[in-house]
C-alpha positions as CSV (number, residue, x, y, z in Angstrom):
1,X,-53.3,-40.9,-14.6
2,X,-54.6,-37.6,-13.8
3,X,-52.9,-35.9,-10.5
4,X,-55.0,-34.5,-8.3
5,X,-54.9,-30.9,-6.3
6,X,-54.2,-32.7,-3.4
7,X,-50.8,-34.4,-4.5
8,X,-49.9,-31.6,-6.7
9,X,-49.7,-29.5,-3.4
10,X,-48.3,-32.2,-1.1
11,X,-45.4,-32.2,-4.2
12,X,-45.1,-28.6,-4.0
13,X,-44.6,-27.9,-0.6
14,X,-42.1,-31.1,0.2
15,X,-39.7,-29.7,-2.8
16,X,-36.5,-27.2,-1.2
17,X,-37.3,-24.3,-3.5
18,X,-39.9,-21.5,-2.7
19,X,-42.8,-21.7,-5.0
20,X,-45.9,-19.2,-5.0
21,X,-48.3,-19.4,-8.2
22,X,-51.1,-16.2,-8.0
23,X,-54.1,-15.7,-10.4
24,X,-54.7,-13.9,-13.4
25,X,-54.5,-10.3,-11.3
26,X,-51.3,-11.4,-9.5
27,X,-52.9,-11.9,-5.8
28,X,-51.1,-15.3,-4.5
29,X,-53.2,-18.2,-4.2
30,X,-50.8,-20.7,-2.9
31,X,-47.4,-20.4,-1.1
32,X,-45.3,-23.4,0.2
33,X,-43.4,-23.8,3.5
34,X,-39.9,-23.2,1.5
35,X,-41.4,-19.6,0.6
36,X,-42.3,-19.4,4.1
37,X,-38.8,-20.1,5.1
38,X,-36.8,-17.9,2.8
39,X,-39.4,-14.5,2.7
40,X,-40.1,-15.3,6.6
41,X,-43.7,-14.6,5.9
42,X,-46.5,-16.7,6.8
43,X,-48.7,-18.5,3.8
44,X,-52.0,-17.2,5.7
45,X,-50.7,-13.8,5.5
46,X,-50.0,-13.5,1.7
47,X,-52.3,-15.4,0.2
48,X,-54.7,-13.1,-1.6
49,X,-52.0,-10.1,-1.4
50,X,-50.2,-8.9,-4.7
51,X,-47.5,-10.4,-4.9
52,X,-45.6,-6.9,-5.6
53,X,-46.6,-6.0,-1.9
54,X,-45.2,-8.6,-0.1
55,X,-41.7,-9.2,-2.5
56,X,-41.1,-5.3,-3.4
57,X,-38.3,-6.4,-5.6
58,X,-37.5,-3.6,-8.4
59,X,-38.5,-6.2,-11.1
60,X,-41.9,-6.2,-9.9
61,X,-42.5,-2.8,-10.8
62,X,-40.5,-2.9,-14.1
63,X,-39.5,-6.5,-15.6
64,X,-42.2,-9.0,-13.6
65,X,-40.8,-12.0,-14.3
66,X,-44.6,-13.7,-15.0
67,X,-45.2,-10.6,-17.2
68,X,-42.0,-12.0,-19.5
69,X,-42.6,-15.1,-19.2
70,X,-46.3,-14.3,-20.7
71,X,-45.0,-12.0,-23.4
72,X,-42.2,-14.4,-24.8
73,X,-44.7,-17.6,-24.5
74,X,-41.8,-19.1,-22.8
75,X,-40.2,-20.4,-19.1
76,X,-38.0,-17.7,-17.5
77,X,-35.1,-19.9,-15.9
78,X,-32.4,-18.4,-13.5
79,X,-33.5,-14.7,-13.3
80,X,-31.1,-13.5,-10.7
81,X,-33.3,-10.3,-8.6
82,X,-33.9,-9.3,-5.1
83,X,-36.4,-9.2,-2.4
84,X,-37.6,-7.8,0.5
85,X,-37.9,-10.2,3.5
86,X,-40.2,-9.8,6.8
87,X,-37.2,-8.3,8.2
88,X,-36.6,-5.7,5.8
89,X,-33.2,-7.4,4.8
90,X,-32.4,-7.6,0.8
91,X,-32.0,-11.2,-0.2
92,X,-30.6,-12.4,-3.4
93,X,-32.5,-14.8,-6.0
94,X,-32.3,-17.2,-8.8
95,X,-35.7,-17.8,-9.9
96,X,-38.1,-19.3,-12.8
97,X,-41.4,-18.2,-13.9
98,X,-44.3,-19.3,-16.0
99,X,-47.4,-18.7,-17.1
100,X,-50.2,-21.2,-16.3
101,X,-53.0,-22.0,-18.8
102,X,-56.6,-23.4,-18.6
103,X,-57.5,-26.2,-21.1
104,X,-58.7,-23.8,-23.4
105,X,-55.2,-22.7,-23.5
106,X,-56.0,-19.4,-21.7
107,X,-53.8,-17.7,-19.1
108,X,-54.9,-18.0,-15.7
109,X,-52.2,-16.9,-14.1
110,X,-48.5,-17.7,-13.2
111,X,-46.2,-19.9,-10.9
112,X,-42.9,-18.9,-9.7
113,X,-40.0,-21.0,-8.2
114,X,-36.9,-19.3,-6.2
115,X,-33.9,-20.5,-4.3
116,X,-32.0,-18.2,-1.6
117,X,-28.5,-17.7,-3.5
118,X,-27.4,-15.2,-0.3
119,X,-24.2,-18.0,0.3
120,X,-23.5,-18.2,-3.1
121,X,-23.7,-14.2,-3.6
122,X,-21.4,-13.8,-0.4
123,X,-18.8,-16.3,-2.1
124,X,-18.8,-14.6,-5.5
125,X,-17.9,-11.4,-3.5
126,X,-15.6,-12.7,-1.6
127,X,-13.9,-13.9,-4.6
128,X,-14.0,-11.1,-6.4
129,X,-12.3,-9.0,-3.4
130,X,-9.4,-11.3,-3.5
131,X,-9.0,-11.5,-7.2
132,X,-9.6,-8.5,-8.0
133,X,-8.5,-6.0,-5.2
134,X,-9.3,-2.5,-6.2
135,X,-7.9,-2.6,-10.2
136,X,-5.1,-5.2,-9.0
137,X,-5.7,-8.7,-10.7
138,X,-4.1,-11.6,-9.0
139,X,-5.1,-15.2,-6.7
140,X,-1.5,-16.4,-6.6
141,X,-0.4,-17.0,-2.8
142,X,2.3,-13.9,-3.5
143,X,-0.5,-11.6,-4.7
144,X,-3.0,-12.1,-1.9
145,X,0.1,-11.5,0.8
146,X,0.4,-8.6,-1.9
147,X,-3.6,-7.6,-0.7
148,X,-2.9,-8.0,2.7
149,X,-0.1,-5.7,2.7
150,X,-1.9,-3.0,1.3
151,X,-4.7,-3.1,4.0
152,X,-1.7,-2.7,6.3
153,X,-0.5,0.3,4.5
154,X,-3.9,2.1,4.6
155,X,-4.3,2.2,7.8
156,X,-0.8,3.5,8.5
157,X,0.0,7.2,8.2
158,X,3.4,7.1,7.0
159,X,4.7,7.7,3.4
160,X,5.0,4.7,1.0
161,X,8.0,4.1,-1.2
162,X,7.1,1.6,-3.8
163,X,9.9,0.1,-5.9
164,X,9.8,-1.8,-9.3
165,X,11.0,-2.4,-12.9
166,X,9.0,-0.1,-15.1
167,X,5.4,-1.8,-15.9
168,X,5.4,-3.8,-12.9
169,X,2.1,-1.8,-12.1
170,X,3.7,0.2,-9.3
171,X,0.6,3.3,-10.0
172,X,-1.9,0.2,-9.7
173,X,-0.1,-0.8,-6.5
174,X,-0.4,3.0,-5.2
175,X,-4.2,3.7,-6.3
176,X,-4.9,0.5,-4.3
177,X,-3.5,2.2,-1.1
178,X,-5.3,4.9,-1.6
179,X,-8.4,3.4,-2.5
180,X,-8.4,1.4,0.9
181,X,-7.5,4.0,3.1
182,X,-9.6,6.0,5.3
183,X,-8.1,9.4,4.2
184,X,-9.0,8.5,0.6
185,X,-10.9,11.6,0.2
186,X,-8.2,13.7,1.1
187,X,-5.7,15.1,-0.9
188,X,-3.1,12.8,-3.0
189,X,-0.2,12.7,-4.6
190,X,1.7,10.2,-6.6
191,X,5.7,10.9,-7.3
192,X,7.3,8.8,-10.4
193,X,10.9,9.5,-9.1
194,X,12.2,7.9,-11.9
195,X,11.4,11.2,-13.7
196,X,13.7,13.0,-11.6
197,X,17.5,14.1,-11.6
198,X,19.4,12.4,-8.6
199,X,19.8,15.9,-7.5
200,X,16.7,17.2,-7.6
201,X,14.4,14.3,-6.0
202,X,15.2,15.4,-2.7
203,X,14.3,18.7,-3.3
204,X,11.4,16.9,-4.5
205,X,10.3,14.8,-2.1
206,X,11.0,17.3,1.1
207,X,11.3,20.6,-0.4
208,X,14.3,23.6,-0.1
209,X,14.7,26.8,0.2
210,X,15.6,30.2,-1.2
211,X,19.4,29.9,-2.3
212,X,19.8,26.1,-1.3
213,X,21.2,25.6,-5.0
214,X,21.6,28.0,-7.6
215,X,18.2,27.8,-9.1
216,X,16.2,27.9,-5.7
217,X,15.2,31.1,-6.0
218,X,12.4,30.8,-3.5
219,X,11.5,28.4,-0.5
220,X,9.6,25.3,-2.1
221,X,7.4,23.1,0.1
222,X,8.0,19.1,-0.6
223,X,5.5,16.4,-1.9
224,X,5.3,15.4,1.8
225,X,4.1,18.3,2.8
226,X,1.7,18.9,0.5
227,X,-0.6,16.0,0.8
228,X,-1.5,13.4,3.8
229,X,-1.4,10.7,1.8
230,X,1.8,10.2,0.0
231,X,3.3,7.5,-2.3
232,X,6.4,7.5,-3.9
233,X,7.5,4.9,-6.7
């Protein structure tokens, strides 16, 4: 049994995913109500557009999905891009593509299904915030507390001592507090005191001056005084 235009549409426009198909010069020809829903754009004011000008991902300009699909003869599936919707916003994609054919087996143009993957996008974020907090790898309950301390940290003003068996990643832990705070661009400076004599750290750390011991030969500003943002480990 041979379906007719009629039910093909009625199918297309009661399935969740956006569809579009446009003709062999790319002008859209048919858009369903889930297109209309995730672009925000009405069908009556697309149809016959390109369908560069109404998407205006990057892809269309460089990888069209339609143009792969015709070149490699085969279904695009899951191609992850952006768009543009009627409200200027950026919204992510997974789409397929392909090419449609005649009966003389003849392209005549291309269809393409997309789903809105903004939730999905947001969650793989998210994830990646918590898991991976600026270089500092962790999703134990410890590490995110861990996470959360640091925020704390950055937005305090106050010197950081950080403490630690050698390769416990105390450098990771202090890059992280500088990465997150909102002096970052300012000048830093990272002490490994384990480097130092017990007499000389707190020379160090806070400076002397000329004659304080018998090699001080001239006043010496400190680490603290030499940077804003200061951690010690």
């Amino acid at each position: 049994m041979t379906i007719n235009s009629n039910l093909k549409d009625h199918i297309l426009e009661s399935i969740g995913e956006g569809v579009f198909t446009v003709d062999k010069n790319f002008r859209i020809n048919f858009f369903n109500k889930a297109a209309e829903r995730i672009t925000g754009y009405k069908r009556e004011k697309v149809v016959g557009q390109f369908c560069k000008h109404v998407f205006r991902s990057k892809l269309c300009f460089t990888d069209c999905p339609i143009a792969l699909a015709l070149k490699s003869k085969k279904t695009i599936y899951d191609f992850e891009s952006h768009i543009h919707t009627k409200t200027g916003s950026n919204k992510p994609i997974k789409l397929n593509s392909a090419v449609l054919y005649n009966d003389n087996n003849e392209p005549t143009g291309g269809i393409i299904s997309f789903r809105d993957i903004t939730e999905l996008a947001g969650l793989k974020q998210c994830l990646s915030e918590e898991t991976n907090f600026h270089g500092v790898i962790g999703h134990s309950k410890q590490m995110l507390e861990i996470f959360q301390l640091i925020r704390e940290l950055s937005e305090s003003k106050a010197p950081v001592f950080i403490t630690g068996e050698s390769g416990t990643g105390k450098e990771m832990i202090a890059n992280a507090i500088q990465a997150t705070n909102n002096r970052k661009d300012e000048a830093f400076i990272k002490v490994n005191c384990a480097v130092f004599p017990e007499n000389l750290l707190a020379s160090e750390l806070f400076g002397h001056v000329k004659g304080a011991f018998t090699d001080a030969i001239k006043d010496r500003p400190g680490r603290f005084e030499l940077a804003d943002n200061n951690v010690f480990g």
